[in-house]
C-alpha positions as CSV (number, residue, x, y, z in Angstrom):
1,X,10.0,48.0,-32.2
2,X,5.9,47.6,-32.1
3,X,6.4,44.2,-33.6
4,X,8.5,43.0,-30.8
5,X,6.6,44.7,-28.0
6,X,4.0,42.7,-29.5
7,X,6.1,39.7,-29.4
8,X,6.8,40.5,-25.6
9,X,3.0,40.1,-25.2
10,X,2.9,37.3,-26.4
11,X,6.1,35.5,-24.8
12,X,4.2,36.5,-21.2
13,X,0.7,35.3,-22.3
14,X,1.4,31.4,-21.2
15,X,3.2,32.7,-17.7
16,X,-0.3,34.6,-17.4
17,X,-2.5,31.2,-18.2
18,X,-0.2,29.1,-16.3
19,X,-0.7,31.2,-12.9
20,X,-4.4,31.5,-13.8
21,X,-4.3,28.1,-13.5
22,X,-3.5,27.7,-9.7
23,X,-6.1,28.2,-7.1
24,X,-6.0,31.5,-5.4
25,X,-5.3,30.2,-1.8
26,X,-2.4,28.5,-3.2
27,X,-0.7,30.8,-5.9
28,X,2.5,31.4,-5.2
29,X,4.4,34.7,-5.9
30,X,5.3,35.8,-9.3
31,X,8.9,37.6,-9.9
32,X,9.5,40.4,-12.2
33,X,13.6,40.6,-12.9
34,X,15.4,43.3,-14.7
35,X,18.9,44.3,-15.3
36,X,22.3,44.4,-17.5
37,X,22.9,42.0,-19.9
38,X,26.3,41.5,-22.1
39,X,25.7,39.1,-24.8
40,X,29.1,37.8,-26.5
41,X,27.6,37.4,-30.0
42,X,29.7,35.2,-32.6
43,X,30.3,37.0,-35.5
44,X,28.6,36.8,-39.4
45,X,28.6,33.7,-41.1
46,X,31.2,33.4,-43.7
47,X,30.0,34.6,-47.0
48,X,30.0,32.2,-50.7
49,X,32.5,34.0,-53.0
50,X,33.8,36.3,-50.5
51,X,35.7,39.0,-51.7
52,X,38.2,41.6,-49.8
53,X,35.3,44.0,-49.5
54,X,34.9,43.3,-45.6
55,X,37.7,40.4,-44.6
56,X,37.7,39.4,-40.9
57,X,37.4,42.4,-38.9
58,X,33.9,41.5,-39.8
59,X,33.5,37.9,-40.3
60,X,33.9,35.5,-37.7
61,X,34.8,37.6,-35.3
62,X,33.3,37.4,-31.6
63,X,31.9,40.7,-30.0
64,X,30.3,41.8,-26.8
65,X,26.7,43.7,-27.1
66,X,25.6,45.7,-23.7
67,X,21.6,46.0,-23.1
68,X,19.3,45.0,-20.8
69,X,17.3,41.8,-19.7
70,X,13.6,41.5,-18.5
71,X,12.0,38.5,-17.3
72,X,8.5,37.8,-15.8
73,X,8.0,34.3,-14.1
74,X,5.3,32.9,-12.5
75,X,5.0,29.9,-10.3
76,X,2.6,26.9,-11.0
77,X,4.1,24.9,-8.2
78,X,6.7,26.5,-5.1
79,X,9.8,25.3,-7.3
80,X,8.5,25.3,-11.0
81,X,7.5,28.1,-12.9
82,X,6.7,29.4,-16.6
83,X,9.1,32.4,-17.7
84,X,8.6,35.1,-20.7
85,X,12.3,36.8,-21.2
86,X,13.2,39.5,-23.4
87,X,16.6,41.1,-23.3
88,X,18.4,44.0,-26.1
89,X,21.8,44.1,-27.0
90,X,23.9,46.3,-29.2
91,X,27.4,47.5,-30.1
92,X,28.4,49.5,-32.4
93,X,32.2,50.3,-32.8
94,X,35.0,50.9,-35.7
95,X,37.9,49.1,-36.9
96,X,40.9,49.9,-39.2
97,X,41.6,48.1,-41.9
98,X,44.8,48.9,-44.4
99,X,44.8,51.5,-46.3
100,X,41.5,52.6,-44.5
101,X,38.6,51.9,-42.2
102,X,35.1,50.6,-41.2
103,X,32.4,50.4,-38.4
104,X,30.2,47.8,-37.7
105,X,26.7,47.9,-35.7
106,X,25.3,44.9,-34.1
107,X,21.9,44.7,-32.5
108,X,20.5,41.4,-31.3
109,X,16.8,40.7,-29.8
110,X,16.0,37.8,-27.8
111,X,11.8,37.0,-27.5
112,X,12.1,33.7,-25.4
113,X,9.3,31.5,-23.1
114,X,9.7,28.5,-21.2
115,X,10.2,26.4,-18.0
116,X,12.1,27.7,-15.0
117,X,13.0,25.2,-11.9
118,X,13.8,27.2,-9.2
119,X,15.4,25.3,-5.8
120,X,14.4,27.4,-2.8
121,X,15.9,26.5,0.3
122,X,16.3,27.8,4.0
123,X,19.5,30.1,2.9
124,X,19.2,32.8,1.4
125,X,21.2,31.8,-1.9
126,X,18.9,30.5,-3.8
127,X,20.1,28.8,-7.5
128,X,17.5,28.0,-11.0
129,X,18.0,26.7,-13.9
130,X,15.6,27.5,-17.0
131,X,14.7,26.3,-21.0
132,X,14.0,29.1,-23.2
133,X,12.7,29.3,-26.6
134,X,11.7,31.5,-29.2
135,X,12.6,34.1,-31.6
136,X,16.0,36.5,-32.1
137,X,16.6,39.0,-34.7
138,X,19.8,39.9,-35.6
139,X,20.5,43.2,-37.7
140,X,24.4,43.9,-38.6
141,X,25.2,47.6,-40.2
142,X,28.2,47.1,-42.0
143,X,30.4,50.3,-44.4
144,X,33.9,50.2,-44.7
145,X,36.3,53.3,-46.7
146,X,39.8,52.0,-48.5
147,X,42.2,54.7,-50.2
148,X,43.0,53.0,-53.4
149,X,44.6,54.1,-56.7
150,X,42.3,56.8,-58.3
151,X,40.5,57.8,-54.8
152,X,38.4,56.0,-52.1
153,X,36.4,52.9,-52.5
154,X,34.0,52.9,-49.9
155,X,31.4,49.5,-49.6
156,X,28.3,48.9,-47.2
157,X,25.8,46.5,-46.4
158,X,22.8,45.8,-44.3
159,X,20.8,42.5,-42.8
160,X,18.4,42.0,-41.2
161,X,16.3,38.3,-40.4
162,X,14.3,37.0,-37.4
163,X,15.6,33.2,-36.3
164,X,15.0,30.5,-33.9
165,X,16.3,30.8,-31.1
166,X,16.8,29.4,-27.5
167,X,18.8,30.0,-23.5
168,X,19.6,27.2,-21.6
169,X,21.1,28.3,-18.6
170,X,20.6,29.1,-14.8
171,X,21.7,31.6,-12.1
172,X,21.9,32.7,-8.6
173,X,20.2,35.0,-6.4
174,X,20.6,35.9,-3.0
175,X,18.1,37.2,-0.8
176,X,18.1,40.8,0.7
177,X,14.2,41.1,2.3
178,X,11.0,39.5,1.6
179,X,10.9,41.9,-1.5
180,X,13.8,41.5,-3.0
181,X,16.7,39.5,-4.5
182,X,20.1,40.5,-5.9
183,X,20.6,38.4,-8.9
184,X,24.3,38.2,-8.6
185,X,24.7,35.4,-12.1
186,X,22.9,34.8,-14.6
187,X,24.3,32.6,-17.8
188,X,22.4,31.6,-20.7
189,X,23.9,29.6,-24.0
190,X,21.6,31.4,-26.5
191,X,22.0,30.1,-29.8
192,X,20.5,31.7,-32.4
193,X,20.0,29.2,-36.0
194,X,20.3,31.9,-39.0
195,X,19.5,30.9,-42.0
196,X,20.9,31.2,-45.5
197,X,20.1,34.7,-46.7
198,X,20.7,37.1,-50.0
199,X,22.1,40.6,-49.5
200,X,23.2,43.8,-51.8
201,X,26.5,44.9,-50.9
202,X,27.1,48.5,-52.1
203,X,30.6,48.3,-53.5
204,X,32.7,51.4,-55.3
205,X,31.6,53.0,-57.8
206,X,27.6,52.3,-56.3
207,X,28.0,49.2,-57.7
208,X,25.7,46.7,-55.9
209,X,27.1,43.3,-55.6
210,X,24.4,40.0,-54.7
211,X,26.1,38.3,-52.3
212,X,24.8,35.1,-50.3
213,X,25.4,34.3,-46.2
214,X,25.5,31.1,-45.6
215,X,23.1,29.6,-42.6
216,X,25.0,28.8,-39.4
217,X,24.0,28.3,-35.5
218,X,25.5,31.7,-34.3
219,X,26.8,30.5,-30.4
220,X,26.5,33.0,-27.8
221,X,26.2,33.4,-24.3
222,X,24.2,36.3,-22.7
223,X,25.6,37.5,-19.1
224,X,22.9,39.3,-16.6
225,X,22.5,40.6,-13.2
226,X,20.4,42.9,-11.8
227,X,17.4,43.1,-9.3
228,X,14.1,40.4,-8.7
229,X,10.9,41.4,-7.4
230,X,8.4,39.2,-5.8
C-alpha cells in the first residue's frame, strides 16, 4: 500500500505545477472530491490449456467491486483543469460449483492524471467531462474444493500485475453553497490493458501446475458519487 500512496503523490504532483503556474490574483479554486465508487470489473482473461480446475464461475465473468474514489483538481483556466484520481475496489464472495465450491477475491487500483473540462454555468447543475491516465493493478485470490473419488481436490491461485490503464468519462454536480457540490454521477470507461502473464496453480495433491493468462483489455466502468469541496 506505500507504493501506491507513493503513486498518489505522484499522480497530484502535475495538478500542483499546473496551479503553480497561474498568477495568484487569478487562481481559480481547486476541488477535492471523495466518495463511493462501484467498479463493474470484467472478469480473468481466458487461460491457454485451460483445464476444469476453475471453469467459468471464474473466467469471464463480470463482477461489481465497492470502494471509494478520491480526486484532486485544480484549475489553470475557469473551465479547464488538471486532475489526480485514485479510487479502490474490492469484492470478495463464493460460488458453488458441482460437487463442491470456491471463492474468489478481486481488488483493483486505479492511479490516473489528466485533463478535466468542466462547463460552469449560471445553474447550479454543473456537467465535466475528463481524460485519465495511468496505472491499475489488479490482484485476483482464487481456491476452489471438489469432492471427488478418493477425497477432496482442493486447487488455488494468486496474480498479481500493475497495467496501463485509463477513464474517459464525465459527470454531474449540483450545487448546494459556495462550499459544496453533491456529485450526483459520475461514469468512467476504465480500461485496464493486462498483459500476458505466468502463474502456479496449486492443484490436488500440491501439485503446482504453470499455467499462462493470456493479455486482454479488461473493459470496465467505475460508478461514483459522493461530495466536492472547493
Amino acid at each position: 500500500m506505500r507504493k501506491f500512496l507513493w503513486l498518489l503523490l505522484l499522480a497530484l504532483l502535475p495538478v500542483q505545477l499546473a496551479w503553480a503556474q497561474v498568477p495568484q490574483g487569478d487562481r481559480p479554486r481547486a476541488e477535492i472530491f471523495f466518495g463511493y465508487s462501484n467498479l463493474q470489473a470484467e472478469g480473468l482473461p481466458g487461460e491457454e490449456g485451460q483445464d476444469d480446475s476453475f471453469d467459468d464461475e471464474v473466467f469471464g465473468e463480470r463482477a461489481g467491486l465497492n470502494g471509494f474514489n478520491a480526486a484532486l483538481t485544480g484549475y489553470i483556466t475557469r473551465r479547464f483543469g488538471i486532475t489526480g484520481d485514485f479510487s479502490f475496489n474490492q469484492n470478495d464472495r463464493d460460488f458453488t460449483v458441482p460437487g463442491g465450491r470456491g471463492s474468489l477475491n478481486t481488488r483493483v487500483i486505479n492511479v490516473l492524471g489528466g485533463p478535466t473540462v468542466k462547463f460552469f454555468n449560471d445553474s447550479r447543475v454543473t456537467p465535466f467531462a475528463r481524460a485519465l491516465f495511468g496505472i491499475a493493478n489488479t490482484r485476483f485470490e482464487a481456491e476452489e474444493e471438489r469432492n471427488v473419488a478418493g477425497g477432496t481436490r482442493r486447487s488455488s491461485f494468486t496474480t498479481n500485475a500493475t497495467d496501463f490503464a485509463m477513464a474517459l468519462g464525465g459527470g454531474v454536480d449540483v450545487k448546494l453553497n459556495d462550499r459544496v457540490d453533491l456529485r450526483v454521477l459520475q461514469v468512467d470507461y476504465n480500461p485496464v490493458f493486462l498483459r500476458d502473464r505466468s502463474i502456479q496453480v496449486l492443484g490436488g495433491a500440491g501439485a503446482v501446475i504453470p499455467q499462462r493468462l493470456e493479455g486482454q483489455r479488461q473493459d470496465n466502468i467505475r460508478l461514483s458519487f459522493g461530495v466536492v469541496f472547493r
